[in-house]
Residue frames as a rotation matrix with the C-alpha (Angstrom) as fourth column:
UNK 1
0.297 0.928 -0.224 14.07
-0.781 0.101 -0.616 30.97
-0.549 0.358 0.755 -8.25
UNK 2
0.188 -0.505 -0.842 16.30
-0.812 0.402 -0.422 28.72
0.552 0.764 -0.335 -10.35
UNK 3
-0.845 -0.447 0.293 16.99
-0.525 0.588 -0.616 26.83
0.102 -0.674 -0.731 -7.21
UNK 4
-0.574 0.436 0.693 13.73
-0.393 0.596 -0.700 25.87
-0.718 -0.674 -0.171 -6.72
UNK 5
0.449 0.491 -0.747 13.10
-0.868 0.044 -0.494 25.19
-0.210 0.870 0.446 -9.81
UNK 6
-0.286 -0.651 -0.704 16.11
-0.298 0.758 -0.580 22.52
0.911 0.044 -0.411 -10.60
UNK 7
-0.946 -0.062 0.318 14.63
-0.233 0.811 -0.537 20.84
-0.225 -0.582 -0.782 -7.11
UNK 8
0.275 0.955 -0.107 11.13
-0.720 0.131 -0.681 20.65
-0.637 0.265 0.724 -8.05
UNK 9
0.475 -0.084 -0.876 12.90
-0.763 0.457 -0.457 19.00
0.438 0.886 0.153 -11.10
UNK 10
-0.755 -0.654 0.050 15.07
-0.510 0.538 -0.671 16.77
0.412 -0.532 -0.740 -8.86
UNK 11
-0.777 0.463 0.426 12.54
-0.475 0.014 -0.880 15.96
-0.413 -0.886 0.209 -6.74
UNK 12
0.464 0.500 -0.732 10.40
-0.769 -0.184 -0.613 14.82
-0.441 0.846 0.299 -9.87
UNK 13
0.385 -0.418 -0.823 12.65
-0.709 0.437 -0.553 12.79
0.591 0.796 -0.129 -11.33
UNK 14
-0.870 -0.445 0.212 13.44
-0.486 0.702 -0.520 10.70
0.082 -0.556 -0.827 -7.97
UNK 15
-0.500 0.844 0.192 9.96
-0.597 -0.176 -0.783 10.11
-0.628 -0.506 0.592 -7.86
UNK 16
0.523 0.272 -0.808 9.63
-0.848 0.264 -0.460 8.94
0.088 0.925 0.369 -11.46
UNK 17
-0.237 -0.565 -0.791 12.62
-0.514 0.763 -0.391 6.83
0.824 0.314 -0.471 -10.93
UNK 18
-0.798 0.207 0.566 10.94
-0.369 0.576 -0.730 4.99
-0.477 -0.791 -0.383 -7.26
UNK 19
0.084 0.996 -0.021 7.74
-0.737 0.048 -0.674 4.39
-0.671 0.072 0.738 -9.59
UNK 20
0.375 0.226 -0.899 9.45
-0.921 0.196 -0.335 2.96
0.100 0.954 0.281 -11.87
UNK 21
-0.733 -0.620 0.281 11.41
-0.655 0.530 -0.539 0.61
0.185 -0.579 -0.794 -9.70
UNK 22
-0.461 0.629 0.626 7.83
-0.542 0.358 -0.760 -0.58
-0.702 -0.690 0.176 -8.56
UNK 23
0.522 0.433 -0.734 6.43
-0.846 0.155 -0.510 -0.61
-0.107 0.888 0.448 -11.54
UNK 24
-0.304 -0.489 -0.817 9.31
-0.743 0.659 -0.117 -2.94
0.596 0.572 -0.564 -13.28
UNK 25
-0.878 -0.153 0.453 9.24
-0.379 0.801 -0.464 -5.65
-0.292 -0.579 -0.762 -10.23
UNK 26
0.522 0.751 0.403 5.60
-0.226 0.578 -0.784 -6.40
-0.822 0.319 0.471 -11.66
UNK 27
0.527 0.022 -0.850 6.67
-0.817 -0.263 -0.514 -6.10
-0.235 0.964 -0.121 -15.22
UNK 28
0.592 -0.198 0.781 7.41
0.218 0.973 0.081 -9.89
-0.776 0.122 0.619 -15.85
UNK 29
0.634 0.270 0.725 7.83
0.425 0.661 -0.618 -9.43
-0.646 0.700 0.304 -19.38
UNK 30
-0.057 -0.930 -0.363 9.61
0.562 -0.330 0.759 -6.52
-0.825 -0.161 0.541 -19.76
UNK 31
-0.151 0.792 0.592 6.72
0.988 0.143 0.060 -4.98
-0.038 0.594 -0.804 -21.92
UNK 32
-0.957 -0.193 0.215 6.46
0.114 -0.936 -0.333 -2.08
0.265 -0.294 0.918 -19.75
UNK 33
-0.034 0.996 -0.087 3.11
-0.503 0.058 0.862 -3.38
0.864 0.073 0.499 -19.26
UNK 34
-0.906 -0.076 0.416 1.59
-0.372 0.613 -0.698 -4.95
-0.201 -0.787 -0.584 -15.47
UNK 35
-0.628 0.676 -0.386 -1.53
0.438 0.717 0.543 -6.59
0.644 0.171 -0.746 -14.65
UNK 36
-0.333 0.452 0.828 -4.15
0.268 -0.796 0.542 -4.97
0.904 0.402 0.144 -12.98
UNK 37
0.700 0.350 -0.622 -4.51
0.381 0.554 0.740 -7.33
0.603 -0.756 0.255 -10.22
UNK 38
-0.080 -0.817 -0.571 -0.57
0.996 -0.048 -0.071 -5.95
0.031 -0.574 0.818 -9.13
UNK 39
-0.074 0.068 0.995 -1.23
0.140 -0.987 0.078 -2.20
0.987 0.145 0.063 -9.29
UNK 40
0.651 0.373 0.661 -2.53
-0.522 -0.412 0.747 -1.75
0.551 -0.832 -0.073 -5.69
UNK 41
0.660 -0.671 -0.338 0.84
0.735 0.485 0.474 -4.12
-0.154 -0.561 0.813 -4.31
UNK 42
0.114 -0.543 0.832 2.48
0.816 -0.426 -0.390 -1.35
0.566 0.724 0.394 -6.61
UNK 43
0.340 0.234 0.911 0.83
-0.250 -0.911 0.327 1.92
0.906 -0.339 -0.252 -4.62
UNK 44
0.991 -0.097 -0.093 0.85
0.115 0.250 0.961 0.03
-0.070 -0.963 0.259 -1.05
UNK 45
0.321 -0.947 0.014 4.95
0.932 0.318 0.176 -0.03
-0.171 -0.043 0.984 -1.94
UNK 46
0.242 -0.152 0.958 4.87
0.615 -0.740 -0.273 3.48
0.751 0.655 -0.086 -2.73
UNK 47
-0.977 0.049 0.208 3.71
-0.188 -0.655 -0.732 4.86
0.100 -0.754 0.649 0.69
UNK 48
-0.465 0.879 0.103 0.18
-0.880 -0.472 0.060 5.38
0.101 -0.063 0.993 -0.17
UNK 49
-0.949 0.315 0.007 -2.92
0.307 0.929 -0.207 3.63
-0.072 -0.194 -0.978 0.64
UNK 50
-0.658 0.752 -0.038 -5.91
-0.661 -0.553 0.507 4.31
0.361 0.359 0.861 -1.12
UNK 51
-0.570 0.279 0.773 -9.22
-0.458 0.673 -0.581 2.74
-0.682 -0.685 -0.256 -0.32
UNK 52
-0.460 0.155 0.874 -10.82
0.754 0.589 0.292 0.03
-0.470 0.793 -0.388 -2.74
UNK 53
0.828 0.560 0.036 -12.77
0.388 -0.524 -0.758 3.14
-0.406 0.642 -0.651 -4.22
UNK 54
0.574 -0.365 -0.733 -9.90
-0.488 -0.871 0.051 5.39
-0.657 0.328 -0.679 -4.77
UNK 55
-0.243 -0.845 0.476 -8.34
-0.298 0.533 0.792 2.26
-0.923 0.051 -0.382 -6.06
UNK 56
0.094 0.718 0.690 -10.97
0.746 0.408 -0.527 1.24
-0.660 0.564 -0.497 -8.36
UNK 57
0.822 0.488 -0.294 -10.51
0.254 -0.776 -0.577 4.67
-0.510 0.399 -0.762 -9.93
UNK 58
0.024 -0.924 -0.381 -7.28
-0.679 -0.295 0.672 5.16
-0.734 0.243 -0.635 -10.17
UNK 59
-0.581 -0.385 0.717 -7.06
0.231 0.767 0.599 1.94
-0.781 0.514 -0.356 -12.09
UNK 60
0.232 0.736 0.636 -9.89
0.744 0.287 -0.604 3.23
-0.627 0.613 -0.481 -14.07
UNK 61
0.734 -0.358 -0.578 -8.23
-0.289 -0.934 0.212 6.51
-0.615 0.011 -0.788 -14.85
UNK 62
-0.226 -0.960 -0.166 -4.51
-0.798 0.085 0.596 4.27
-0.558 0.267 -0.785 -16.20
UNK 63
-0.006 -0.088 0.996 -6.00
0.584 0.808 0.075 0.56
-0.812 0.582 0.046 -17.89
UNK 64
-0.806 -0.301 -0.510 -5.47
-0.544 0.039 0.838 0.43
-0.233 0.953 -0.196 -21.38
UNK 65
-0.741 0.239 -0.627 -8.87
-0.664 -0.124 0.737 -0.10
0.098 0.963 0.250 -22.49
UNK 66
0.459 0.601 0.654 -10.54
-0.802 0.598 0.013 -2.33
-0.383 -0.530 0.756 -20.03
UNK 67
0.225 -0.308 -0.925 -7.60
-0.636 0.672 -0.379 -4.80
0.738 0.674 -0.044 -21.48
UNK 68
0.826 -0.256 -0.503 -6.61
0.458 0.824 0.333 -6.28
0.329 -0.505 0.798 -18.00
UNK 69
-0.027 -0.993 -0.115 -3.25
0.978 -0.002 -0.211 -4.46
0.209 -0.118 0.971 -18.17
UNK 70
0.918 0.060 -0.393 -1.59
0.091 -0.994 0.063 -1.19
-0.386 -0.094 -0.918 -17.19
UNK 71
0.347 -0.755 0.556 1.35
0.867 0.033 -0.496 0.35
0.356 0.654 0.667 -19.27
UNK 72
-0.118 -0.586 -0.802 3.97
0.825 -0.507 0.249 2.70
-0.553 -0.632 0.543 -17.50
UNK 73
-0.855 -0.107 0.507 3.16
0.404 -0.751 0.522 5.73
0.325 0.651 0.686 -19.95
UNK 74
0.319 0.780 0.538 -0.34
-0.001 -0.567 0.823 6.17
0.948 -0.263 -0.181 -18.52
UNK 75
0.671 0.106 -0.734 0.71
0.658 0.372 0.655 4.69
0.342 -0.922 0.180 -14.97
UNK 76
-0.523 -0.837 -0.162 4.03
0.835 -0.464 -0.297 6.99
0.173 -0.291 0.941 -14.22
UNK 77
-0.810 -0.073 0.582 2.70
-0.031 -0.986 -0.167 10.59
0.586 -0.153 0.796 -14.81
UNK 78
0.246 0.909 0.336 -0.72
-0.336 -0.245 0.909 9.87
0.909 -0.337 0.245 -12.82
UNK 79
0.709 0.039 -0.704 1.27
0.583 0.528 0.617 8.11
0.396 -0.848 0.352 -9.64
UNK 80
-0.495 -0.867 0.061 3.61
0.818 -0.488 -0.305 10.38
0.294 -0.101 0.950 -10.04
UNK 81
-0.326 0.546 0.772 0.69
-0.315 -0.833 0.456 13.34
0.892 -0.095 0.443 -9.42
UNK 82
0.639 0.549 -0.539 -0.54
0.289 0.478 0.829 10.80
0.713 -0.686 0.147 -6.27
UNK 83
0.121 -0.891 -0.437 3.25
0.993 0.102 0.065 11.10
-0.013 -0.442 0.897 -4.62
UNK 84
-0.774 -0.492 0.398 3.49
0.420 -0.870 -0.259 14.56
0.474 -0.033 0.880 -5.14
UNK 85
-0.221 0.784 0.580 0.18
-0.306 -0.620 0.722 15.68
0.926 -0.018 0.377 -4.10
UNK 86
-0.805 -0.588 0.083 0.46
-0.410 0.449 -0.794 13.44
0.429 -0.673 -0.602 -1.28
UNK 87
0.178 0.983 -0.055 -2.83
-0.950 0.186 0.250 11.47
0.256 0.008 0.967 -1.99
UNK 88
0.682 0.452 -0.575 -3.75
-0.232 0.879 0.415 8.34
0.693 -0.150 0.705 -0.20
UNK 89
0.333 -0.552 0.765 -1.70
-0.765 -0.632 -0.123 8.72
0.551 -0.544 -0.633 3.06
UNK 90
-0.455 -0.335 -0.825 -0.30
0.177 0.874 -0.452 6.07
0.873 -0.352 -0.338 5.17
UNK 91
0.792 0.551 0.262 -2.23
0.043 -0.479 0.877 6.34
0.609 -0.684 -0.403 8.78
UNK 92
0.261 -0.594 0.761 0.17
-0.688 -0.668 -0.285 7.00
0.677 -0.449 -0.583 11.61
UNK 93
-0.864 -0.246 -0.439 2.09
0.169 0.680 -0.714 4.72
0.474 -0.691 -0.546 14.48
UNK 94
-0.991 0.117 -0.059 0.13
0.090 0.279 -0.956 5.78
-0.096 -0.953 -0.287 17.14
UNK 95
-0.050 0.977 -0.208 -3.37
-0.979 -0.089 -0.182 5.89
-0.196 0.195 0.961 15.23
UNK 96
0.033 0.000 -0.999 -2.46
-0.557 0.830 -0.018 2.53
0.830 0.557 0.027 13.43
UNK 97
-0.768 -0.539 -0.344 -1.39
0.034 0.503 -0.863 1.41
0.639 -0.675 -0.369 17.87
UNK 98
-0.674 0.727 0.129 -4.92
-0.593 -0.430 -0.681 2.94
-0.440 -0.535 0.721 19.23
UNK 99
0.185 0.723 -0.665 -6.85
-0.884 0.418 0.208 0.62
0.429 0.550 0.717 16.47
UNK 100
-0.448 -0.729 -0.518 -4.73
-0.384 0.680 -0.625 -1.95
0.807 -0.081 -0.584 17.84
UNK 101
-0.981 0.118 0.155 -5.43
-0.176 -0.195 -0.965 -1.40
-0.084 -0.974 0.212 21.58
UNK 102
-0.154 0.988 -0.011 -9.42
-0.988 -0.154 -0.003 -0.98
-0.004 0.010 1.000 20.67
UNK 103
0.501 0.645 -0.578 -9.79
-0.586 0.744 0.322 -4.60
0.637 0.177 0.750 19.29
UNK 104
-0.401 -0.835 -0.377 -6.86
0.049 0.391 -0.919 -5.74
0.915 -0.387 -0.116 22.21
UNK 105
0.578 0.520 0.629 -9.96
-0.439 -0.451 0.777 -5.13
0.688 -0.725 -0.032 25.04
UNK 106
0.890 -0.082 -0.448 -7.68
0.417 0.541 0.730 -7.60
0.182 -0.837 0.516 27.50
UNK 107
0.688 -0.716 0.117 -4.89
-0.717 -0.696 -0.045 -5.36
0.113 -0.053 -0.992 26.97
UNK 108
0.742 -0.553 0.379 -2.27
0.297 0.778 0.554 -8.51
-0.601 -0.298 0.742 26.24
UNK 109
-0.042 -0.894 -0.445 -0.20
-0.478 -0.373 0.795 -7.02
-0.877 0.246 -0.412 23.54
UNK 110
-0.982 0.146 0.123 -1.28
0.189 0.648 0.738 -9.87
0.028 0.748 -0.663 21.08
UNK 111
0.096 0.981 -0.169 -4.42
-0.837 -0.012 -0.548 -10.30
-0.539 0.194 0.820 18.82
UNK 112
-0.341 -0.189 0.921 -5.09
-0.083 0.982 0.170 -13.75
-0.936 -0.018 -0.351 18.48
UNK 113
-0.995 -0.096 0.001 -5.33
0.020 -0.198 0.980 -14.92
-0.094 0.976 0.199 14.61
UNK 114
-0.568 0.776 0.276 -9.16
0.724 0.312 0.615 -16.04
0.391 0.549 -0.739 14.42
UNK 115
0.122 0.308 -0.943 -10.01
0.675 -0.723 -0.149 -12.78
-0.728 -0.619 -0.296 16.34
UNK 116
-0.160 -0.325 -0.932 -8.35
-0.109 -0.932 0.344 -10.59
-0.981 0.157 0.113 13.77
UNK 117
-0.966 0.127 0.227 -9.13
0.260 0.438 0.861 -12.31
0.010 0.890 -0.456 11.04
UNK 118
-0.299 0.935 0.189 -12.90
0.953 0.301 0.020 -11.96
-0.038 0.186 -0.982 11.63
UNK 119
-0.126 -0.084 -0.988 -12.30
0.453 -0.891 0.018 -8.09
-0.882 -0.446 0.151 12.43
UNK 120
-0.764 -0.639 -0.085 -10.22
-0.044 -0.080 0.996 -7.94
-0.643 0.765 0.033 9.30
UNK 121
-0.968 0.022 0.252 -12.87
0.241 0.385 0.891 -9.68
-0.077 0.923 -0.378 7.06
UNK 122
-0.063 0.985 -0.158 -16.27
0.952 0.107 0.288 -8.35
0.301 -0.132 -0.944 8.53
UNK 123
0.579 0.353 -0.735 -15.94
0.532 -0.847 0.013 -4.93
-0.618 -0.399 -0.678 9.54
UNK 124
-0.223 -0.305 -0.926 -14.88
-0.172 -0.922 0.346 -1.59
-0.959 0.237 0.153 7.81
UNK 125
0.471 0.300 -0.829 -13.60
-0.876 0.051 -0.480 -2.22
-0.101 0.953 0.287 4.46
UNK 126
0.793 -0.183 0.582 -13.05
-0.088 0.910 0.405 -5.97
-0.603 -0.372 0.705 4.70
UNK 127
-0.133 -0.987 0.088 -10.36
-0.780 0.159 0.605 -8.05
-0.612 0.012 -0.791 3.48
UNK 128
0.313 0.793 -0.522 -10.61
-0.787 0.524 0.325 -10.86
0.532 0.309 0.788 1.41
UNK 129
0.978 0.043 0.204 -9.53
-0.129 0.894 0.430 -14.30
-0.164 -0.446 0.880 2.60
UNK 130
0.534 -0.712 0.456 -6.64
0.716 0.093 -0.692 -14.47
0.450 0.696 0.559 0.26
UNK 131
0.556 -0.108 0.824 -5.84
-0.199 -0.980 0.006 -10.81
0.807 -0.167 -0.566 1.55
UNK 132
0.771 0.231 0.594 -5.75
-0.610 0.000 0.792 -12.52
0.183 -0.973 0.141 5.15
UNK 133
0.764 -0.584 0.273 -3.59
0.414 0.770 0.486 -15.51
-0.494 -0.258 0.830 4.65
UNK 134
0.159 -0.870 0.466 -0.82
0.396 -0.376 -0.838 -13.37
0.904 0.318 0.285 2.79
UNK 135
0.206 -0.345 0.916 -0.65
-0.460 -0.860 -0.220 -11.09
0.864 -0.376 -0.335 5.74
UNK 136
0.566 0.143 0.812 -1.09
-0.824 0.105 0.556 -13.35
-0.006 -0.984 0.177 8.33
UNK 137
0.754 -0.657 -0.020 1.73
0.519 0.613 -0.595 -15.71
0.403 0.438 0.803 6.47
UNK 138
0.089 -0.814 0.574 4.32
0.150 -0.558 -0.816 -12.39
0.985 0.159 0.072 6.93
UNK 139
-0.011 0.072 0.997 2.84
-0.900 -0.435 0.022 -10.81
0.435 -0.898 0.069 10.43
UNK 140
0.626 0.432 0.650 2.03
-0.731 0.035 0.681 -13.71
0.272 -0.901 0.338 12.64
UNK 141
-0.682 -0.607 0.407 3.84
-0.726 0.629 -0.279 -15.89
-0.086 -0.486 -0.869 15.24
UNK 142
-0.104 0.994 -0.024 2.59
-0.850 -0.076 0.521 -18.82
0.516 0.075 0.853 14.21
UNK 143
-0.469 0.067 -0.880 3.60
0.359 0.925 -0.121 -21.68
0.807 -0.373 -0.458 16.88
UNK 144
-0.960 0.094 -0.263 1.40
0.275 0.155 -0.949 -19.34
-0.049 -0.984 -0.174 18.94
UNK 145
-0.491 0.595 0.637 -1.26
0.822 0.072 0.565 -18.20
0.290 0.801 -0.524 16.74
UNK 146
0.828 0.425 -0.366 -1.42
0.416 -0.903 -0.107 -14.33
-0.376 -0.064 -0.924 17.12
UNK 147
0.025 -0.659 0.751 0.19
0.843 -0.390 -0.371 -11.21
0.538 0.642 0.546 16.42
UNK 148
0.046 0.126 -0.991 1.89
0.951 -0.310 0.005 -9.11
-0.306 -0.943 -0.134 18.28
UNK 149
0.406 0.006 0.914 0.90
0.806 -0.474 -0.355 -6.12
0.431 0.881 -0.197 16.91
UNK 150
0.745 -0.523 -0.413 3.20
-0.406 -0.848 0.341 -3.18
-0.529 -0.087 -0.844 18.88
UNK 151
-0.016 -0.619 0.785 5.95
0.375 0.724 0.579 -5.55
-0.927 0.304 0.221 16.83
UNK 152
0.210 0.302 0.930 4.11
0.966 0.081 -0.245 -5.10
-0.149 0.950 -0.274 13.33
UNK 153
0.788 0.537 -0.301 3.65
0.291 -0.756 -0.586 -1.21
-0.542 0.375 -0.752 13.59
UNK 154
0.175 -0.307 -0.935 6.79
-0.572 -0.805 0.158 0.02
-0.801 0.508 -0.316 11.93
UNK 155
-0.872 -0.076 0.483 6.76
0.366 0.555 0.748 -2.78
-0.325 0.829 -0.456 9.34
UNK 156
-0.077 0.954 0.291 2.78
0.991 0.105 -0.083 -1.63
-0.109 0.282 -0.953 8.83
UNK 157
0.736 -0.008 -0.677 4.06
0.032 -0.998 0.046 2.19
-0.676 -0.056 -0.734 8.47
UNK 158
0.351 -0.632 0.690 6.22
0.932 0.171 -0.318 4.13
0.083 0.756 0.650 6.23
UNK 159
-0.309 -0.405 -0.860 8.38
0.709 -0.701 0.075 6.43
-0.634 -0.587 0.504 6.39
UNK 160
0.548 0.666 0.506 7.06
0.713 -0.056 -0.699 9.64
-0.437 0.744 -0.506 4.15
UNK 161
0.422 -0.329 -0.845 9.98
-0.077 -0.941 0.329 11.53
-0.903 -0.074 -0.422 4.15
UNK 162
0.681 -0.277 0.678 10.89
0.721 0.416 -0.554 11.74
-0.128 0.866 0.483 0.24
């Protein structure tokens, strides 16, 4: 019982110390304080991937007052409950390779950029522009304009073993 007690605590306390790792890299100032706008680069680096609702909440749940900012005292012990509870999942390779395949109808291996882009920014829960040219800055080949996306999937996964 002691054993699993002192890993629970272990297990805890690596957890605290990967949030906080994230955390700081926003933390210009060294305040202990981010911006609100970096929180969801924060989670996506965690593992997790909420959607703009659960995001919207969460952030409502940790700002400091509608001030703009979040401060690691509210932000730790509530990501830290996300990571343990194992809220906002990453989807799988071979779900994340079947979405792939769906909008890939010529079966070429590549989705050209202004194809995915319009996917991206008009259907589900869109993207914004801004959203688009960051990703499509990292992911795409661009002296051919596309992306080969069996390439992307284990950069667009995570591993979840903690």
């Amino acid at each position: 019982m002691a054993d699993n007690k002192q890993n629970a605590e272990v297990k805890v306390s690596e957890v605290h110390k990967k949030i906080r790792a994230a955390f700081e890299a926003f933390d210009y100032e060294s305040n202990n304080t981010v911006d609100v706008r970096e929180i969801g680069t924060i989670i996506y680096s965690l593992g997790c991937f909420p959607s703009r609702a659960d995001l919207h909440d969460f952030i409502a749940e940790v700002e400091e007052d509608h001030s703009g900012y979040i401060h690691l005292d509210k932000f730790l012990p509530a990501m830290a409950k996300v990571l343990l509870d194992h809220k906002f999942p990453p989807i799988p390779e071979d779900i994340l390779l079947q979405a792939f395949e769906v909008l890939d109808k010529e079966k070429k291996g590549y989705l050209e950029l202004e194809e995915l882009t319009k996917y991206m920014t008009m259907e589900g829960e869109p993207f914004t522009q801004e959203e688009m040219d960051e990703m499509l800055t990292a992911l795409a080949d661009r002296e051919k304009n596309v992306i080969y996306y069996r390439d992307l999937l284990s950069q667009l996964t995570i591993d979840t073993g903690m």
